[in-house]
C-alpha positions in Angstrom: 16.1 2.2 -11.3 13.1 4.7 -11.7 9.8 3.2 -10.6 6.3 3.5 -10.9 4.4 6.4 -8.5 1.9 3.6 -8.0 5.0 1.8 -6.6 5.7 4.1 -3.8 2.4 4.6 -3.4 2.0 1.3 -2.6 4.8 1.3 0.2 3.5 4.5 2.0 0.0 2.9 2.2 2.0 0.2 3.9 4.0 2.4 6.3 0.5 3.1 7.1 -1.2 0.4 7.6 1.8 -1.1 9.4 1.6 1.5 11.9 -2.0 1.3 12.9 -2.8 4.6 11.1 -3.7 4.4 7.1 -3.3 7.5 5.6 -5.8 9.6 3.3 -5.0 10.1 -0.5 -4.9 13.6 -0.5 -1.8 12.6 2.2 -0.3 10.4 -0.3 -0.4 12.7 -2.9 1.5 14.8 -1.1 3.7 12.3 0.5 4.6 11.0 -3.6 5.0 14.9 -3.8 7.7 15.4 -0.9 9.4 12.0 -1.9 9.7 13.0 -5.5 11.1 17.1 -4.7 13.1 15.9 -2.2 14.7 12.9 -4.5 15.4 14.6 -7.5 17.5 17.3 -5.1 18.9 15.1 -3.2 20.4 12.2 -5.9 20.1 14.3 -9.5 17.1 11.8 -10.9 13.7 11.3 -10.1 12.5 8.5 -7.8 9.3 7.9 -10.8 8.6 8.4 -14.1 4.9 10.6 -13.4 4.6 14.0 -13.2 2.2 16.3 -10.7 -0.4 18.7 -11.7 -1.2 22.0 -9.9 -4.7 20.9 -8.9 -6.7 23.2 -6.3 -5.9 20.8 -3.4 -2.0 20.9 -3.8 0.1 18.4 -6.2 -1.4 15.4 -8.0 -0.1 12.5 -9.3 -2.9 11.3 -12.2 -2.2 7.9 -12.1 -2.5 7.6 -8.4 -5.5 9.6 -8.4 -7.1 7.6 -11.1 -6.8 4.6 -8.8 -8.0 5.6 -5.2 -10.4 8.7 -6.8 -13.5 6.4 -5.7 -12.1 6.6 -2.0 -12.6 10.2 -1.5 -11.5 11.7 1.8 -11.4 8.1 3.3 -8.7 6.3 5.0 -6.7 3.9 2.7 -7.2 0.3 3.9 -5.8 -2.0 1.5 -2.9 -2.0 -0.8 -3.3 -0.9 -4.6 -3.3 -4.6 -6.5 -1.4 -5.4 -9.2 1.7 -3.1 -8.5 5.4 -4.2 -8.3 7.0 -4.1 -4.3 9.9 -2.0 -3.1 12.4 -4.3 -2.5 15.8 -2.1 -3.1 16.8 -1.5 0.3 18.2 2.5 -0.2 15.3 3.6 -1.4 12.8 2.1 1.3 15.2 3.9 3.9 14.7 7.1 2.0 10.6 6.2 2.0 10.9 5.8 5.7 13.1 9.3 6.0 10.1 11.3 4.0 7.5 8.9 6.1 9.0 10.3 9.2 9.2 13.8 8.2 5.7 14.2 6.8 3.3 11.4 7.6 2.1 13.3 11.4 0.7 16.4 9.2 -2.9 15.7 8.0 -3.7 16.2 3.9 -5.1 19.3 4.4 -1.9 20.6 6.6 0.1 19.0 3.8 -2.0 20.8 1.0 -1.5 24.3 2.9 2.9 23.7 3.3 2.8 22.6 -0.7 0.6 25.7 -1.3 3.4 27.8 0.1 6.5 26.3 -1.9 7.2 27.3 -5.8 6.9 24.2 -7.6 3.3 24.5 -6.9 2.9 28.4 -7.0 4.5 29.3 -10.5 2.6 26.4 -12.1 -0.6 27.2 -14.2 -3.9 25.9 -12.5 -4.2 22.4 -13.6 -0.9 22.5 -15.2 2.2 20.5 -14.9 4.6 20.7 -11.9 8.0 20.2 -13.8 10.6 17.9 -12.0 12.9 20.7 -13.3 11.0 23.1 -10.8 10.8 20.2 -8.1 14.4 19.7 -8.3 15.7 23.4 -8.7 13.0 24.1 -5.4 14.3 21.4 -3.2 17.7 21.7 -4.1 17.9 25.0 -2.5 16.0 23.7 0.8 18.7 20.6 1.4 19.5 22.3 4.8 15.6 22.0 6.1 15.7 17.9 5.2 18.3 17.5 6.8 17.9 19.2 9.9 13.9 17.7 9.5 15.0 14.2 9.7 17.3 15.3 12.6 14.3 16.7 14.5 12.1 13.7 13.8 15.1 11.4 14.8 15.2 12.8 18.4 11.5 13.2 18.9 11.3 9.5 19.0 
């Protein structure tokens, strides 16, 4: 099943607030950003249906921008109403896998590693970030998530 990016929005806000620190949106953009690369390298198919633009602060999401825009730089509080729940067990361990690797870097320390990675480079400013580029990127890094998930595993 492919969901909505609102979706897994929706579930890293709760990672989040579950853990006593609620992430910023320019972290969930790039959180959507790592789950999306990552999922389309490591299962052929994307997680959502949305794409990312190449916007000046690192990959976007519209949709989710659209909705938390009027928070600004401000920690995310609540949950996004009106959006469907993660219930599909697989894919809420993979949420927590991506959680666990990126969630301790801040947005702007997220913006600066998506700055340096070719999805985002070769796109035009303001123009789309393909999933063909995500994939073809992250496919070639398979390695790094899985010796990143081993290195978050034993720091904890």
């Amino acid at each position: 099943m492919i969901y909505k990016a609102l979706d897994i929005a929706n579930t890293f806000i709760g990672f989040g607030l579950r853990n006593g620190k609620p992430i910023t949106h320019m972290q969930l953009q790039k959180l959507l950003y790592y789950a999306q690369g990552w999922y389309l390298a490591l299962g052929d198919a994307p997680l959502f249906d949305e794409e990312f633009k190449k916007w000046p602060f690192g990959p976007v999401c519209p949709p989710v921008y659209n909705k938390l825009k009027k928070l600004g730089g401000a920690p995310i509080t609540t949950y996004i109403p009106n959006v469907n729940q993660i219930t599909n067990p697989d894919i809420l361990k993979y949420l927590e896998k991506i959680w666990s690797i990126y969630s301790h870097h801040s947005g702007p320390q997220l913006m600066m590693l998506s700055h340096s990675e070719a999805p985002w480079i070769n796109a035009s400013d303001f123009g789309l970030i393909s999933k063909e580029s995500l994939k073809a990127y992250f496919k070639g890094k398979e390695d790094d998530f899985i010796m990143r998930e081993r290195h978050e595993t034993s720091c904890r």
